[in-house]
C-alpha beads as a LAMMPS data file, in Angstrom:
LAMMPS data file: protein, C-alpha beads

165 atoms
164 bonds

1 atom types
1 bond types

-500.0 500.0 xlo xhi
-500.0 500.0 ylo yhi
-500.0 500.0 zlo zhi

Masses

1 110.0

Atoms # bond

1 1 1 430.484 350.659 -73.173
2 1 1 431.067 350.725 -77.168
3 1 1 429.290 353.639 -78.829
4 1 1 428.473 353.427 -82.416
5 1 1 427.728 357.307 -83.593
6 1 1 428.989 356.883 -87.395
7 1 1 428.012 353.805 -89.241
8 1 1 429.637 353.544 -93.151
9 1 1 427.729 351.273 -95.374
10 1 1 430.123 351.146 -98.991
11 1 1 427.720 349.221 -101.336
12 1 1 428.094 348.554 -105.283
13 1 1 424.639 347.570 -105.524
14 1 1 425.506 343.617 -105.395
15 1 1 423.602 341.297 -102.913
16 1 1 426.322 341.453 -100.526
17 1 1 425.927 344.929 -100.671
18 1 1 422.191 344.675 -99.657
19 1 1 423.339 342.140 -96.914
20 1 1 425.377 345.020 -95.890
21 1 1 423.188 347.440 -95.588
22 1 1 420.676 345.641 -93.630
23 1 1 422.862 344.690 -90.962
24 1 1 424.194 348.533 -91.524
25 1 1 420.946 349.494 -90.876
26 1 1 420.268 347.828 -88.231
27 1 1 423.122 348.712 -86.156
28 1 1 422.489 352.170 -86.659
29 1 1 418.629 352.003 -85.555
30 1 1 420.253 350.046 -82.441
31 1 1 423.044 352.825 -81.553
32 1 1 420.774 355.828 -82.700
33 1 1 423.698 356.116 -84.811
34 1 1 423.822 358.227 -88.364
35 1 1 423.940 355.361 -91.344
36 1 1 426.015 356.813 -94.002
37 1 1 425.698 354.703 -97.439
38 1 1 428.566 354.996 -99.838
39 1 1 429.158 354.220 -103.845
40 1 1 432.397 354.827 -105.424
41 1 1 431.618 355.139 -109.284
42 1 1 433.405 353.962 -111.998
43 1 1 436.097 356.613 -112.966
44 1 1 435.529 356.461 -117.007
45 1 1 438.820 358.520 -117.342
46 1 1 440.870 355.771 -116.437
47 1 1 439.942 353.269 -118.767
48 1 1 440.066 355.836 -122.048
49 1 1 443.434 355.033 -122.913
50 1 1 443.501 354.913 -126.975
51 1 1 439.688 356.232 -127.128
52 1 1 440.884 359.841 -128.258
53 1 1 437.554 359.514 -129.990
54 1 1 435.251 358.969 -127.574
55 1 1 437.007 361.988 -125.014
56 1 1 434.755 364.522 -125.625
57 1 1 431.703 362.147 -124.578
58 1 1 433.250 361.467 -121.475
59 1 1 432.141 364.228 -118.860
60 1 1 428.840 363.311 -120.002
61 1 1 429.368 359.589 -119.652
62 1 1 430.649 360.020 -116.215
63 1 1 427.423 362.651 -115.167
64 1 1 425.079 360.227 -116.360
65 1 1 427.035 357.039 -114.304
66 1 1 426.968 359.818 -111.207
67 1 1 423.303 360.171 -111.506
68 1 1 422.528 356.778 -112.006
69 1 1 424.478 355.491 -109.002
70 1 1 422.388 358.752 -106.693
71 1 1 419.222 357.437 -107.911
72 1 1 420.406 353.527 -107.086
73 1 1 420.911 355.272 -103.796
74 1 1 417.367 357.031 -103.553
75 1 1 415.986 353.331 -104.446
76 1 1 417.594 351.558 -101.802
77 1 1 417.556 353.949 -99.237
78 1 1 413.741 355.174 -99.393
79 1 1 412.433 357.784 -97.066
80 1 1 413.805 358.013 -93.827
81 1 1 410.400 357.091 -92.111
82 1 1 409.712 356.742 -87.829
83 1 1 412.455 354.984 -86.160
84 1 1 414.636 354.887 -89.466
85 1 1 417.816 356.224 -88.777
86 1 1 419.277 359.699 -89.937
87 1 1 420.659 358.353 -93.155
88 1 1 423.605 360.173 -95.688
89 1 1 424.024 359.013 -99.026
90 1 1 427.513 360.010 -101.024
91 1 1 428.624 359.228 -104.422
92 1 1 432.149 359.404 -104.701
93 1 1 434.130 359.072 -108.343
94 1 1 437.659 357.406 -107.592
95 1 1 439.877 354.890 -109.695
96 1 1 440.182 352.980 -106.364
97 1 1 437.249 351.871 -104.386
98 1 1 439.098 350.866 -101.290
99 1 1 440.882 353.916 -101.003
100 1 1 438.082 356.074 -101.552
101 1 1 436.031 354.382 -98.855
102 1 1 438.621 354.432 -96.329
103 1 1 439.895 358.425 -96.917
104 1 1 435.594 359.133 -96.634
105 1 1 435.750 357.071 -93.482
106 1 1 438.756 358.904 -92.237
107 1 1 437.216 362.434 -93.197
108 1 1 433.701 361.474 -91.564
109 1 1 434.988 360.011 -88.260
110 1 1 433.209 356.830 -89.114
111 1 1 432.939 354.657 -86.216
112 1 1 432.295 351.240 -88.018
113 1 1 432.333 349.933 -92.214
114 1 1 429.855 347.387 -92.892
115 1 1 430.727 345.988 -96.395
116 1 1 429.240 342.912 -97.769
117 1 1 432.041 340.672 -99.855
118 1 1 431.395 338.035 -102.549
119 1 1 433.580 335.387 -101.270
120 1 1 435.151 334.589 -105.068
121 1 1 437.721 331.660 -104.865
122 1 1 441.284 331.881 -104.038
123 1 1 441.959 331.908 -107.912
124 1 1 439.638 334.930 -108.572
125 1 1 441.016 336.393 -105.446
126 1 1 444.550 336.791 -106.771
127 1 1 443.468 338.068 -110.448
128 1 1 440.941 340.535 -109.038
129 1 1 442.265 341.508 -105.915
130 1 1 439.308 342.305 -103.422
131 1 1 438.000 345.919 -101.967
132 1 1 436.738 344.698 -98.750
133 1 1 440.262 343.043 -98.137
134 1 1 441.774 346.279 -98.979
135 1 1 439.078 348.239 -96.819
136 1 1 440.128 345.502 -93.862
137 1 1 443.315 346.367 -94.305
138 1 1 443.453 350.237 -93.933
139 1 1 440.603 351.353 -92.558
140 1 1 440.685 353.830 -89.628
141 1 1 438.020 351.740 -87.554
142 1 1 436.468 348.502 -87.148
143 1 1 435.681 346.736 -90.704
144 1 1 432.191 344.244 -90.185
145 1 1 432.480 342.147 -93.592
146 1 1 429.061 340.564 -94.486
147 1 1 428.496 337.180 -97.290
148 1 1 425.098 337.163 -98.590
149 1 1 423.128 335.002 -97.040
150 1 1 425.569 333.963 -94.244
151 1 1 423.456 335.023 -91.384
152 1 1 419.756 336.764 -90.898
153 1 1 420.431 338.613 -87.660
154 1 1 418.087 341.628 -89.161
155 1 1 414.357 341.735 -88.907
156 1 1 411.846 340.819 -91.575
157 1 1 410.997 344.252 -92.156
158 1 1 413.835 345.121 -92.830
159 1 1 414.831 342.912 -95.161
160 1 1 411.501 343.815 -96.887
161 1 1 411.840 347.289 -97.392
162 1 1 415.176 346.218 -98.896
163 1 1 413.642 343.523 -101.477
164 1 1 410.551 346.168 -102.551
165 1 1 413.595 348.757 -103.099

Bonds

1 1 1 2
2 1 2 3
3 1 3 4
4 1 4 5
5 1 5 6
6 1 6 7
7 1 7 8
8 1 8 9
9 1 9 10
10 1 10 11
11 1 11 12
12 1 12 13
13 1 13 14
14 1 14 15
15 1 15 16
16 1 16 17
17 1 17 18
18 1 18 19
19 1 19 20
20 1 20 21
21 1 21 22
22 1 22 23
23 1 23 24
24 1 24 25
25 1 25 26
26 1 26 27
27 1 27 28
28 1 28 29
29 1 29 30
30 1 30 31
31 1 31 32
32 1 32 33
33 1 33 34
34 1 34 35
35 1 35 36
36 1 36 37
37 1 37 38
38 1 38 39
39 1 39 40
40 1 40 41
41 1 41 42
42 1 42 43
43 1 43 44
44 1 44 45
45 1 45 46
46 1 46 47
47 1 47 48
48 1 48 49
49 1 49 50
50 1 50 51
51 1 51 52
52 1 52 53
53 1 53 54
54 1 54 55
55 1 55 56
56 1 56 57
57 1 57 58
58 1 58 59
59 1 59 60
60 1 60 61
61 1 61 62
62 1 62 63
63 1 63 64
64 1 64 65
65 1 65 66
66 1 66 67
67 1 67 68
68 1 68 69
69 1 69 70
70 1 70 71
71 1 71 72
72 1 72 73
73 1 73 74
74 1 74 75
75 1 75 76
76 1 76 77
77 1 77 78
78 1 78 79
79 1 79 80
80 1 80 81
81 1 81 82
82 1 82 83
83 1 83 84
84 1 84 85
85 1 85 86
86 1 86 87
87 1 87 88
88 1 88 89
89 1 89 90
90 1 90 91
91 1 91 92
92 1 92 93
93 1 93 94
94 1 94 95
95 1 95 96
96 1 96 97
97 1 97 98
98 1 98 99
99 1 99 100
100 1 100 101
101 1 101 102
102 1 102 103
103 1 103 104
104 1 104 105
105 1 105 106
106 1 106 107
107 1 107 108
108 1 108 109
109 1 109 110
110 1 110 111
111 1 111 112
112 1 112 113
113 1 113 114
114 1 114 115
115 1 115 116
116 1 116 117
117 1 117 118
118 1 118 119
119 1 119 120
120 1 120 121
121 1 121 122
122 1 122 123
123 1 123 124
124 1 124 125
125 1 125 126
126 1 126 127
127 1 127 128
128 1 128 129
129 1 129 130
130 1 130 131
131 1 131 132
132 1 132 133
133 1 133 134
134 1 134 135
135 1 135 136
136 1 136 137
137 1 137 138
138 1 138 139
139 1 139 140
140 1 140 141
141 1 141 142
142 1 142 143
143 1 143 144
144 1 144 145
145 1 145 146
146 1 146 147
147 1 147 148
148 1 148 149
149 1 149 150
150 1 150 151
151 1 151 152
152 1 152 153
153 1 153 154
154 1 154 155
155 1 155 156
156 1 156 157
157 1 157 158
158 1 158 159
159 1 159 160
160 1 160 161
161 1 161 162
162 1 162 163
163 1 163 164
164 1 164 165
């Protein structure tokens, strides 16, 4: 019988993100499983090339993008009420997303990544490259990509508390 103990929900607060987490969710109320929701932030430092001015704003820039993505986290999550599961929030700072989702994955013996994609078209695909492909490709464990929309396997309620988030 498959066990799910570690569920990884990576989310950049997109709709396909929120499709991910509910079905995220879900799983890990069905498993009794620990739901561990991830953001990578943007890493300011890369982008600074030629913005010598602007250098000694960036620790602050990047505390204040930190924070911001926590208390994204906070709003989507909510309290972990009766019959929620045990849920872990991380904010992670890396130039690559993919990479830093599959290393926490790795590091957290994640048994399952749920990670909603936004099915862009083949030419948007080449000139932006995609995270969940990357995350597919990679990842220690089983990858469950979710479209928006695609399917509403998770209860109403669910979905609610999402919405009011």
């Amino acid at each position: 019988m498959m066990t799910l103990n570690q569920i990884l929900v990576a989310t950049d607060f997109s709709e396909p993100s929120d499709a991910a987490l509910l079905y995220g969710r879900e799983l890990a109320m069905r498993f009794a499983a620990r739901l561990h929701v991830l953001h990578v932030a943007q890493d300011i430092y890369v982008n600074m090339w030629g913005a010598e001015n602007y250098l000694s704003m960036a620790p602050a820039i990047q505390q204040q993008i930190e924070e911001d993505a926590r208390r994204r986290l906070g709003e989507i999550i909510g309290a972990n009420g009766t019959g929620e599961p045990v849920t872990v929030t991380c904010v992670l700072t890396d130039p690559s997303p993919a990479q830093a989702i599959v290393e926490y994955a790795k590091t957290n013996d994640i048994d399952v990544i749920v990670i909603g994609t936004h099915g862009r078209g083949a030419m948007a695909h080449l000139l932006l490259g995609s995270v969940a492909e990357r995350v597919v490709r990679f990842a220690p464990c089983p990858v469950l990509t979710v479209k928006q929309g695609e399917r509403e396997f998770a209860r109403a309620d669910a979905l609610e508390r999402v919405t009011h988030a």
